[in-house]
N, C-alpha and C positions, 0 to 999 in steps of 0.2 A: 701699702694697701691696708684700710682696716677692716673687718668683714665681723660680722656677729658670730658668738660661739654659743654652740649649743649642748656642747658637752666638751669634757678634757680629759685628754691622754693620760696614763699612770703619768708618763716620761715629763709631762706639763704639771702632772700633779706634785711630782719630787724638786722640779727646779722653781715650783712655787714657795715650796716650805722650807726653801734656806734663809727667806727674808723676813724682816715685819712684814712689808708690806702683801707678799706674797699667802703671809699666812692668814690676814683677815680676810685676801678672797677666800679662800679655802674653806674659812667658817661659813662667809655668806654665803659661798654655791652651797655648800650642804644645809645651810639651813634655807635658804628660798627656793634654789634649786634655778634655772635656766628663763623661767617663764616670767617674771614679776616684771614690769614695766618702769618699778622706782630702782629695780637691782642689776642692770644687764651689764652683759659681760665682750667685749667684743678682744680680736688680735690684731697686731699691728706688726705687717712684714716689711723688711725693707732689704737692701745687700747687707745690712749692719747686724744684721739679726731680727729677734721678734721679742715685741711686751706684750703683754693681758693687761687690758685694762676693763676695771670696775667704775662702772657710774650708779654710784648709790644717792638719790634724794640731791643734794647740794655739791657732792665730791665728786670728784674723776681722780680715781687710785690708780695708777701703773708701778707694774713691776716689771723688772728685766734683769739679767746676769749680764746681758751684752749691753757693750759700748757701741754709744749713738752719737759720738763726737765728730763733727764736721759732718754730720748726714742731714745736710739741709731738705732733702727731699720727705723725709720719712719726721722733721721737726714741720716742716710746712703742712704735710697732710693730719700730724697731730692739732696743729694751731686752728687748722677749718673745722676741724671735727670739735674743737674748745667753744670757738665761735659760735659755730651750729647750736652745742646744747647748753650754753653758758653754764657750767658750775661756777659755785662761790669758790670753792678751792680746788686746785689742782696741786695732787703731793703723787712722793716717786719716783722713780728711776731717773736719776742728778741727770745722767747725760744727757737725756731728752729732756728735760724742764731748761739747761742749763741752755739749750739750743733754741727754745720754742722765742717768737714774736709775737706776744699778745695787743691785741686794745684794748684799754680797760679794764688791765688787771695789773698788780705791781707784786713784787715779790719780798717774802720776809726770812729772817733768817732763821734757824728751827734746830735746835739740838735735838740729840738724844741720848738719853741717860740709861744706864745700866743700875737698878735697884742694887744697892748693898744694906746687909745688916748695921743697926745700929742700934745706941741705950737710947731707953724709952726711959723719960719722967715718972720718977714717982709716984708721981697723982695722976698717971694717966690709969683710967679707968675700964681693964677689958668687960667688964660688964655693960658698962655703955655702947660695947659695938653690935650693931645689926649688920648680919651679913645676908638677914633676907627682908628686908626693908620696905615699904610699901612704895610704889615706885611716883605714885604723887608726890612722894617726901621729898625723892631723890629730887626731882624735878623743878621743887621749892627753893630748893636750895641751889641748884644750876644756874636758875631764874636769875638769881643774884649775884654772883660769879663771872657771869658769859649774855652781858646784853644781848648781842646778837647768836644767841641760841635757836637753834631749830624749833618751828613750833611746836604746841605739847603733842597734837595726836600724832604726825611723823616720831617723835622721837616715842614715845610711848609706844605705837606700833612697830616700831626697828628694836626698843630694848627690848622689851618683855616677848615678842618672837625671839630674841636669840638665849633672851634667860629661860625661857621653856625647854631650847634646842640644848643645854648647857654649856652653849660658850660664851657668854659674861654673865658676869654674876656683880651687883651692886653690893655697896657697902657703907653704912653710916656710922657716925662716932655724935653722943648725944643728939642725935635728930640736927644737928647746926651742921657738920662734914662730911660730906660723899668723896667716893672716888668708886670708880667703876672699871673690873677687869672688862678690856671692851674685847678682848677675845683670849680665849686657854686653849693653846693648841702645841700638842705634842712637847710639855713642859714649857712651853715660851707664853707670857705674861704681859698684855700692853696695858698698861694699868692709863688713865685718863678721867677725864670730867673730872675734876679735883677741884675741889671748891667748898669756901667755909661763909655761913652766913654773917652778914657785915655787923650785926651784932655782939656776933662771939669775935671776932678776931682778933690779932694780938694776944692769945692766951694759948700759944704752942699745940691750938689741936689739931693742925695738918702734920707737923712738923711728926709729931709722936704714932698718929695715925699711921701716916705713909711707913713710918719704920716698922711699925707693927705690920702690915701689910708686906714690906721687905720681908722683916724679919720670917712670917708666917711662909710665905715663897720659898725664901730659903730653905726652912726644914722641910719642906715637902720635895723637894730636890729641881726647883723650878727655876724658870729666869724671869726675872719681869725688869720691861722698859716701859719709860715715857717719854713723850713730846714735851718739850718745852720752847715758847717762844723766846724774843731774847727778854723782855718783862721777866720774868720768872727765871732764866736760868742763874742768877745771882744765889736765888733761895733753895734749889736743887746742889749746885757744888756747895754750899753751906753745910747742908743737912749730911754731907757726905754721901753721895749719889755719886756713878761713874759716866762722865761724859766718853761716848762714844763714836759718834757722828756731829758733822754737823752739816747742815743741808740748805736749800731752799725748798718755799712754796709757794704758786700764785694765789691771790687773790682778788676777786672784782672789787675794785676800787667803791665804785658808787655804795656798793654794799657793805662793805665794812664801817666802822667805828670809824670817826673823824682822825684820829690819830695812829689806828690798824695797828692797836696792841692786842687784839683778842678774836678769834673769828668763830664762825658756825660750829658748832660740834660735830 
């Protein structure tokens, strides 16, 4: 059964923030809170146990500690309720994705990496980074990176409410490289939207950037991770990055890139 949630338990609060996924609900309920009609929050019971899931704008985010393997009943009433609100992406708890029967969505393969320290370039220049950037910029530069990006006033609306709330915070290297903590919660760090304009590239400034961004994480006694599809996990183990998962996600076929290397933010 899935039913809407209107508030959560301590006891819901603590088995959300053992995950990534768990802990950008956490940021969203406290910065939207219960009521928003682009942020809701519903649970889904079954004999297997229970997820939360988040439908923000495009995604359907679930998290769960329990295994939903062979629980066709509770993967079938997940697939109608997909149906129902189509997101472009559905990410989340492996057993029930791994379970679901969609139409018109296929699925991709998705690492996750663990930030480690590394040497930065001599000519990398920290005077070039903005860490409060004008959020047009960031956007400019997305533009170019992520065809199929979210449009500007959704995303614009979704950043700069949570950079007000202080859980992400953007960051640019020469106005050409973003990357955005997309939430900081309780030392944990999902760093994202990473992208260099096609101008500048091939001149090491993600590469230098990202460590610097490691490297800053680190001294602050923090953890950060990132997504990466399989396009990109080549240049992540390169850089010296720790693979730590690796997963699936759906996506609506029709809407994707003809090729479905890159999807919505």
């Amino acid at each position: 059964m899935i039913t809407a949630i209107i508030r959560i338990t301590d006891a819901t609060r603590e088995k959300l923030a053992v995950c990534h996924y768990g802990r950008k609900m956490l940021c969203c309920m406290q910065a939207y809170g219960f009521e928003r009609s682009f942020c809701q929050f519903f649970m889904l019971q079954s004999d297997s146990g229970a997820a939360i899931l988040m439908l923000q704008n495009s995604t359907l985010l679930i998290s769960s500690q329990d295994d939903f393997s062979g629980d066709t009943d509770a993967a079938s009433e997940l697939s109608l309720f997909i149906d129902m609100h189509a997101p472009f992406r559905v990410e989340g708890c492996q057993s029930l994705l791994r379970m679901l029967r969609l139409k018109d969505y296929g699925t991709l393969a998705r690492s996750v990496f663990t930030l480690v320290r590394g040497g930065i370039s001599p000519l990398f220049d920290t005077d070039e980074i903005n860490d409060c950037p004008r959020l047009d910029d960031v956007y400019q530069i997305l533009s170019e990176g992520f065809p199929n990006l979210i449009s500007y006033p959704l995303w614009l609306t979704d950043t700069s409410h949570m950079v007000r709330h202080g859980f992400r915070q953007c960051f640019t290297y020469f106005n050409v490289t973003a990357a955005t903590a997309i939430y900081d919660y309780n030392d944990h760090v999902l760093i994202g939207q990473v992208a260099t304009k096609r101008a500048a590239r091939g001149k090491g400034y993600a590469r230098d950037f990202l460590h610097w961004i490691a490297n800053r994480l680190d001294a602050q006694g923090k953890t950060g991770i990132l997504y990466a599809l399989d396009i990109r996990k080549s240049f992540y183990e390169e850089i010296g990055f720790k693979l730590t998962e690796s997963e699936i996600v759906w996506e609506r076929l029709h809407e994707a890139e003809p090729d479905r290397k890159k999807g919505v933010l």
